[in-house]
N, C-alpha and C positions, 0 to 999 in steps of 0.2 A: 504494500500500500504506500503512495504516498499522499502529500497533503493535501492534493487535489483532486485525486483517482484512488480507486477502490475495486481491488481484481478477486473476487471466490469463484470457486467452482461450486454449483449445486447437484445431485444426484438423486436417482430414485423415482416415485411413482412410475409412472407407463410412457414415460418420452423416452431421449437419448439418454443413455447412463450417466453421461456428464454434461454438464451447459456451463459457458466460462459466464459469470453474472462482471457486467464492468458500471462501477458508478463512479458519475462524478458530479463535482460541485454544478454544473450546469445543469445536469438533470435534476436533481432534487437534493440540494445539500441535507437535509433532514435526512431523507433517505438514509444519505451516505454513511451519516455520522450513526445513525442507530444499527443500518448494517455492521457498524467498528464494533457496536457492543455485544455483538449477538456472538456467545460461544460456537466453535467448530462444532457440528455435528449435532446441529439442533436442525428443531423441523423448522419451518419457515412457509410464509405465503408472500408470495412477491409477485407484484405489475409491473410488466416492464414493457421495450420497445423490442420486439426478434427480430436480429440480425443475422444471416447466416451465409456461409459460403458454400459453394455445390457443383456437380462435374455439369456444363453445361447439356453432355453428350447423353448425361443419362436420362433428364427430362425437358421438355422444352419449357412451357410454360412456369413462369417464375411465381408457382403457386406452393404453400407447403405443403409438403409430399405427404402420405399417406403413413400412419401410424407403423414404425416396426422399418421404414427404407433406411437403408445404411451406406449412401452415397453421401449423406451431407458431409461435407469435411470439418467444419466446423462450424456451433452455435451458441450465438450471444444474446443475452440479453442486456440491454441499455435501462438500468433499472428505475423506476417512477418512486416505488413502496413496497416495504417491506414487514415483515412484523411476523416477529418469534412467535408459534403458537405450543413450543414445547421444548426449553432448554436444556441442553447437554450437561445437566450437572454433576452423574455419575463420576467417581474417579476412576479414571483406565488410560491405560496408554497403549497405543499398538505396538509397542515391542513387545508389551503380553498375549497379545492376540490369542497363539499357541497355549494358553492355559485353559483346559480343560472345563476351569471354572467362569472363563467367557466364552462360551460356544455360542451362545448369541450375537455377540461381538467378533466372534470365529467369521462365522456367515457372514455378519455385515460391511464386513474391512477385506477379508480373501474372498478377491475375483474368482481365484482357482476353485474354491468350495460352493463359490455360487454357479459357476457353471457347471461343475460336477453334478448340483442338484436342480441344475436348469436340464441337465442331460439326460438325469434321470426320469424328470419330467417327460422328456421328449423320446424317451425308449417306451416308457411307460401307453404316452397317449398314439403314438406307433403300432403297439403290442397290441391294444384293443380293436383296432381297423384290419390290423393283419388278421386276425382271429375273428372276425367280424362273424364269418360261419359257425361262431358256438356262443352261446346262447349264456348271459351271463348271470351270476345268481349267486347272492349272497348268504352264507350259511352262518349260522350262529356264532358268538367266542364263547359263551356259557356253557358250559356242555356237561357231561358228566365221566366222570374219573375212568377209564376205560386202559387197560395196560396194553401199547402197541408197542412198545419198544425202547423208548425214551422216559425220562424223569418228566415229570408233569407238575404244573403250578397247582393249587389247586386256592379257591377263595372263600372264606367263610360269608356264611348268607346270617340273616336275622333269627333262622331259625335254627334255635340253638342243634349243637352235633350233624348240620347238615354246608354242606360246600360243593360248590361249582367244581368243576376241572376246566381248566382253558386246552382248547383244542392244540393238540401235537401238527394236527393237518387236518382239511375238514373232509379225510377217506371217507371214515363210513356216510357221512352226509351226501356224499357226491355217488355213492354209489346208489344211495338211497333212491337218489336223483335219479339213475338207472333203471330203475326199477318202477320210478314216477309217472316216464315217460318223456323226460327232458334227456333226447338223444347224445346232445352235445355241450357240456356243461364247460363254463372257465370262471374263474375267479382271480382275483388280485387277493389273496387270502392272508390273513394274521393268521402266525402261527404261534407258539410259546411251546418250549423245551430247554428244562432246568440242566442243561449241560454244561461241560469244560468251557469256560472260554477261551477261546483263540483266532487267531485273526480271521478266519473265515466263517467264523460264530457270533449269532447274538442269541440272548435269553428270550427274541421275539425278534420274528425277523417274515417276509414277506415271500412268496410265491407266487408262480402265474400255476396255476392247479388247473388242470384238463381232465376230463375222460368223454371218452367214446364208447355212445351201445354200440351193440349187432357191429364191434370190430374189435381185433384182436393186435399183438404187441406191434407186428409187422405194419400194419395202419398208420399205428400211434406213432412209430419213428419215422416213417414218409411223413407223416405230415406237420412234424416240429422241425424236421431236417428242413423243410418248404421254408418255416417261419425263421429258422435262424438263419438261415441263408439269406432270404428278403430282409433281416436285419444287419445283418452284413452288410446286404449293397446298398440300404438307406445309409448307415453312416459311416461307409466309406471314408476315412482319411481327419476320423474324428478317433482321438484317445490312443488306440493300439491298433487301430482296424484299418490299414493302411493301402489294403486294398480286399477285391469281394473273393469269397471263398468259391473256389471250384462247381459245376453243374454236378459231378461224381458223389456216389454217394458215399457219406460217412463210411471209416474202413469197421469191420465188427472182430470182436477180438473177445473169445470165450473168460470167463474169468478164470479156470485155471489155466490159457495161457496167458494171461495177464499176470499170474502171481509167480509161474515159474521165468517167462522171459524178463519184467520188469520186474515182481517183487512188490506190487501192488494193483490193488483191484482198481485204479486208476491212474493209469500209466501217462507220464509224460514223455510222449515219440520223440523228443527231439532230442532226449537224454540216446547219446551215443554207445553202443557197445549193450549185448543181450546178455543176460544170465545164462552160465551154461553149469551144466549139473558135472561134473569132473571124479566124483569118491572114487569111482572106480579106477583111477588111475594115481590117486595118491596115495606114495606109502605107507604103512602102517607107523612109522616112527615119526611122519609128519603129520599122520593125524590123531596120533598121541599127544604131539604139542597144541594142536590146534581147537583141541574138547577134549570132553571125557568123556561126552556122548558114547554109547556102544552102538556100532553100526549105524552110522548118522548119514545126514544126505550134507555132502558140502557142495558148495557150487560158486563160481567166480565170474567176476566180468572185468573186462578191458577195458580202460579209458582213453583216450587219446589225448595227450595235453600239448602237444606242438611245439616241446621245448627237448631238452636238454634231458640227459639220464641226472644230470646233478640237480639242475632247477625242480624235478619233478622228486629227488630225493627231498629236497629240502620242503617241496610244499607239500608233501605227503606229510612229515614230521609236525610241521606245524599243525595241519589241520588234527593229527591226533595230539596233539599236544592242550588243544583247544577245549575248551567249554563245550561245542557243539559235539566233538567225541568220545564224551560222557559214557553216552550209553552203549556204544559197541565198546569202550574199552570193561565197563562193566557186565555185558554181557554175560548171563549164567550159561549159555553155550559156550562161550569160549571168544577171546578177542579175535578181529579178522588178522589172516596171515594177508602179508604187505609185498609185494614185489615188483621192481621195477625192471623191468628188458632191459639190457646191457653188453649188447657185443664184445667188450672188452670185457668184461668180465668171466670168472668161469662156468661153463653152458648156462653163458649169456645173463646173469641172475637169477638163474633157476636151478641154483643145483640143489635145493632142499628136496625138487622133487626127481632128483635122481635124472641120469641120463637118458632113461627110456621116457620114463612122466615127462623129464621137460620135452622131449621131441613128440610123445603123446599131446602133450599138452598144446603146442603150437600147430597140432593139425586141430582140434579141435574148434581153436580161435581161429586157422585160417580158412575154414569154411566161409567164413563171411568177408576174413581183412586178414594179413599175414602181422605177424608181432615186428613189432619196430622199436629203436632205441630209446628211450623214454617214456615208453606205453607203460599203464600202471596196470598192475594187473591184481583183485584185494578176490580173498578167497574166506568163507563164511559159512561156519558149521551150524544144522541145525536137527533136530529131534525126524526121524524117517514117517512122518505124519501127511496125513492130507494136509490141504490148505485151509485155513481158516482165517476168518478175520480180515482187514482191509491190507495190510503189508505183512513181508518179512525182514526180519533184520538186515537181509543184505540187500532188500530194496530201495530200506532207509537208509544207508551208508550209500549206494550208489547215489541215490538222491542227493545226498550232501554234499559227497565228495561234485556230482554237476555244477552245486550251487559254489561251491567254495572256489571252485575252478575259475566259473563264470565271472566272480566277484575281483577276483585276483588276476583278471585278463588272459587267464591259459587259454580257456575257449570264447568265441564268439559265440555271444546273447544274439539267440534266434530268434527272431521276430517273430516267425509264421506262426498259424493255428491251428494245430493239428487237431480235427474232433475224430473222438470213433465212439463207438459205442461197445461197451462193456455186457456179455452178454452169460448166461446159465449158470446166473449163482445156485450155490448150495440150498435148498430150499430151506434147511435149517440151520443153524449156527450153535456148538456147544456153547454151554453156560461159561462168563469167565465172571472174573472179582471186580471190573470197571462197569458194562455197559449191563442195564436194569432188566432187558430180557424183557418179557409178559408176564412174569409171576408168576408162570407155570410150573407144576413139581417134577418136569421132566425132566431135566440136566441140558437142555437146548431150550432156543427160541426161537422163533421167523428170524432167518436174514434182513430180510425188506420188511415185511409187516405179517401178519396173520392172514393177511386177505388173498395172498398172492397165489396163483393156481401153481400147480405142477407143469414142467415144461411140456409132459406129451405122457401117453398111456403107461407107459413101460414107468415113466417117475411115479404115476398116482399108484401101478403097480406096488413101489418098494414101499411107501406110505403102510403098506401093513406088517412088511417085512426087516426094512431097514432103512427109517426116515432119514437119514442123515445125509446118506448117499441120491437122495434124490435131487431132482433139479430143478429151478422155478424157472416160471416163464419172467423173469426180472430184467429189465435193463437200463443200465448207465448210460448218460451224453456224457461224458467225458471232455476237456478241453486244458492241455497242456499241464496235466495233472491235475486239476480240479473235476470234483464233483458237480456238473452243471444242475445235473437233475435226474431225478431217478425215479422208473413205471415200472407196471407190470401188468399182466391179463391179472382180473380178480375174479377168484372162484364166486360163483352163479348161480348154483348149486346148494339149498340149502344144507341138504343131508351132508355133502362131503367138507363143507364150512363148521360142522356142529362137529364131524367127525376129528376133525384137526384140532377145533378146542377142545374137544372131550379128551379124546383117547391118545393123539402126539401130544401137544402142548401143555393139556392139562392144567386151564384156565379157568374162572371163575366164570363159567357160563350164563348166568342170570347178567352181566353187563354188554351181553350181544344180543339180549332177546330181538330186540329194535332192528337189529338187522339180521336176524334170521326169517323173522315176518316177513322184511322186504323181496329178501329171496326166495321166499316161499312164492310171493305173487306172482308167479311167473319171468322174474328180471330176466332181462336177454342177458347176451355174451357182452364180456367190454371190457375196456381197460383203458389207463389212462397212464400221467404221469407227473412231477410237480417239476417247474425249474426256480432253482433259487433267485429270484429275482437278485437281491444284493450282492451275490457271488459273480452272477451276468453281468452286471455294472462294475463292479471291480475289476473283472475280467478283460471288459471291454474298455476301460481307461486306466490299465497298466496299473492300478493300484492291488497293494499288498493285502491291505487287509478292509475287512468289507465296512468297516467304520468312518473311509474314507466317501460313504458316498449314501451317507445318511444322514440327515437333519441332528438329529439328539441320536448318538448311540450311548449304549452301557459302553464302561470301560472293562480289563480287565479283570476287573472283581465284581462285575454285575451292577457296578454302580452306575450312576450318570452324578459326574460333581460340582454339575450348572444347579441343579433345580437339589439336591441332596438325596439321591431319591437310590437306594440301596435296601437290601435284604439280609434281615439279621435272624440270628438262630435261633430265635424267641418267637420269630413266626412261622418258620420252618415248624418248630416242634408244635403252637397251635395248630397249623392246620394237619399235621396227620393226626392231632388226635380230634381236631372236628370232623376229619375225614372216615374216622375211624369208630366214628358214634360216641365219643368218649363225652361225659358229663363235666362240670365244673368240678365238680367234686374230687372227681380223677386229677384233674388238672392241679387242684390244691395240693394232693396228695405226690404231686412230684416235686414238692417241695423251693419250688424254684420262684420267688416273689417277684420278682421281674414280670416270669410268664405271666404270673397270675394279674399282676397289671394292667396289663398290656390285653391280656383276655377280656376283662371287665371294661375294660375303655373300647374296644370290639364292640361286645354287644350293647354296650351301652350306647353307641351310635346304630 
């Protein structure tokens, strides 16, 4: 400012993002002098004179252009009046921005968070036109406590010993829908699931939720393959999407050879060099060192790092040296064996596995690539078991070892975007000590959910004989190692849906009745599938983790530390015992005055 002229910029409502405002003593010295007093970052109402600059070529008549055009180059107003209608009295400075506890302040000052959530916007109202063929309907978040797989919220009501559950997904509702008569259902659905947090996690988080009657799994991936592809070529050249994905379809890729070539049920293709199974070629005194396992499956893969037999000794060291190789160096199998190719060295650095193993060993790997001098080659014992679960330990080591490589410039960070889909999970999954299962007394749960049919006759076959071994009709979209989303056909059938809770699973029956009625009424065939909407937006603008492209997320400790809003283990423990029919009286008797507080302040609202 000087003494006679007066320059702000104003921002916001539905014009340009910016307008330079210029006063001076000519126009309205009052004006001027009350704009000096007006704090940054108050709201304001101002009349002024518009001045603007513009490409002559892009419109002729010198009229103001139509809300939303972005040719103007620059716009002024020449100001008359002004007057604060809401001053900036808060104390904040944008060097804080990044705190947590201004996220609204976050939004308002980062361009970049606001168009992350302009973008989401715009995938969003995108998504519904694409989809326009399915029929949109919103189901409940009140629901009732139902074990699918996940840890569940659950909320106490007014009446005393009874509580909501908030929906995991809204499956059974949508199947209901099935059953309804509403052929083609989608939702932008709230979900809630009390899980780990981590950056691809929130304790509530959003989906595009599909299903299809009178169609089956092979339908459901034609025709989300349609939708992400047409998302593709809308925003092209926006975030990570630099250009449109292939007419070809997604590559399919069974989940056991998902787990034995990659070492997880959602393989990242760009990650170089497969898993190869090798015990049978290494000695007995090197696999003495390497477990204690008896008769184990070891298996190894090849990296390529583009450097030096020394530069790759030295970043192999570090990386186990590191924080991130914690858990393979603690591994109760056994830590991985490390080996770098080395011509000059004796049989090349591989003489642990003897002179036949390492020439064994080098046909093995050169089916695909011949061993070269600073190829790293990490080798990874494990129990002689089927597959279970989402990885195995040497999936996750190769995983890291890609990331650490990438990060350190050995390899070049691949753009592309590889989808395939992940197909014939295990219909059942053993019980472990982490994820909650269905509550059932069988020693397994559903992989995917309860609902999910058997792949084909011969699966519904072993169902009597040996569930575990069977297969479901289930499949992954997969995309550069994430989980984009994940379907399956759902059984139809009432009798074979009572049978799996009854007799495999071994569930509390009375919290399906709801949907065994449905599929009693005739339901057709169908299946569908959910995509993580937040994980697709992360995805799709190169961010890590999905909190970058959400308004208010929890952090992680399930907080949000804008508004205070967090979960303590005071209400954890109310609700399983309103969950659980339990009395106040119960509640006294666990001695804990806190709870008991915090209970009567409950029902007392």
């Amino acid at each position: 400012m000087s003494a006679g002229m007066s320059f702000v910029n104003i921002e916001g409502g539905s014009g340009p993002e910016q307008i330079q405002v210029l006063a001076r003593t000519e126009f309205n010295d009052e004006a001027r002098r009350t704009l000096r007093q007006i704090k940054p970052n108050s709201a304001v109402s101002l009349t002024g004179a518009l001045h603007w600059k513009y490409e002559a070529k892009d419109w002729v008549n010198k009229e103001l252009p139509d809300e939303g055009t972005e040719f103007i180059s620059n716009l002024e107003i020449r100001l008359v009046s002004i007057k604060a209608l809401n001053t900036f009295s808060r104390p904040f400075h944008q060097g804080s921005m990044l705190d947590p506890k201004e996220r609204d302040m976050h939004i308002r000052f980062d361009k970049n968070l606001r168009q992350r959530l302009k973008f989401r916007s715009d995938v969003a109202a995108f998504a519904r036109r694409e989809l326009a063929d399915f029929q949109e309907v919103e189901t409940p978040i009140l629901f009732k406590s139902t074990p699918e797989g996940a840890r569940e919220f659950l909320v106490p009501t007014r009446n005393r010993g009874f509580a909501y559950g908030l929906p995991q997904s809204p499956q059974q509702y949508k199947q209901i829908l099935m059953a309804s008569g509403i052929n083609r259902y989608v939702q932008f659905a709230k979900c809630f699931r009390d899980e780990d947090h981590r950056a691809d996690r929130q304790p509530e988080f959003t989906q595009i939720d599909l299903e299809m009657a009178w169609a089956n799994g092979e339908q459901v991936m034609h025709r989300v393959e349609q939708f992400i592809k047409a998302l593709w070529v809308e925003f092209a050249g926006q975030g990570t999407l630099q250009y449109s994905l292939p007419d070809a379809p997604f590559i399919r890729m069974t989940y056991d050879e998902a787990m034995s070539k990659h070492g997880s049920d959602k393989p990242d293709l760009r990650i170089p060099g497969e898993i190869k199974r090798i015990d049978h070629i290494v000695p007995a005194d090197l696999c003495g060192m390497l477990t204690s396992i008896e008769q184990p499956v070891l298996e190894a893969f090849k990296i390529r790092l583009g450097s030096t037999s020394k530069t790759v000794q030295k970043f192999i060291r570090g990386f186990m040296d590191s924080a991130d190789a914690g858990p393979f160096q603690q591994n109760v199998d056994g830590a991985p064996g490390i080996f770098v190719f080395d011509s000059r060295r004796p049989i090349e650095g591989l003489q642990a596995f003897g002179f036949e193993g390492a020439e064994d060993l080098k046909s093995i790997f050169a089916k695909s690539d011949v061993l070269e001098d600073g190829d790293l080659l990490l080798v990874q014992a494990r129990p002689n078991l089927p597959h279970s679960g989402g990885s195995t330990m040497i999936g996750k080591l190769r995983l890291e070892i890609y990331k650490a490589a990438v990060a350190q410039g050995l390899i070049e960070a691949d753009p592309t975007h590889a989808f395939l889909w992940v197909t014939d999970f295990p219909m059942f999954t053993p019980d472990n000590s982490t994820d909650p299962g269905q509550g059932g007394s069988s020693g397994f749960s559903a992989t995917h959910h309860p609902f999910t049919a058997p792949k084909t006759s011969e699966d519904l076959d072993l169902l009597l004989s040996d569930p575990l071994k069977a297969k479901a009709d289930h499949y992954d979209l997969v995309l550069n190692g994430v989980e984009l989303g994940g379907g399956s056909r759902r059984i139809h059938s009432s009798a074979i849906q009572k049978f799996i809770m009854k007799d495999i699973l071994k569930v509390r029956m009375d919290d399906f009745r709801h949907l065994f009625r449905a599929l009693e009424a005739g339901c057709p065939p169908h299946a569908g599938l959910a995509i993580g909407f937040d994980r697709l937006l992360a995805v799709m603008l190169g961010r890590d983790t999905v909190r970058d492209v959400i308004a208010f997320p929890k952090n992680s400790n399930g907080e949000d530390p804008m508004d205070q809003c967090t979960r303590h283990n005071w209400m954890r423990t109310i609700f399983a015992l309103c969950h659980k029919g339990r009395k106040a009286r119960d509640i006294r008797r666990a001695g804990n005055c806190r709870i008991q507080s915090r209970f009567k302040l409950l029902r007392s609202k």
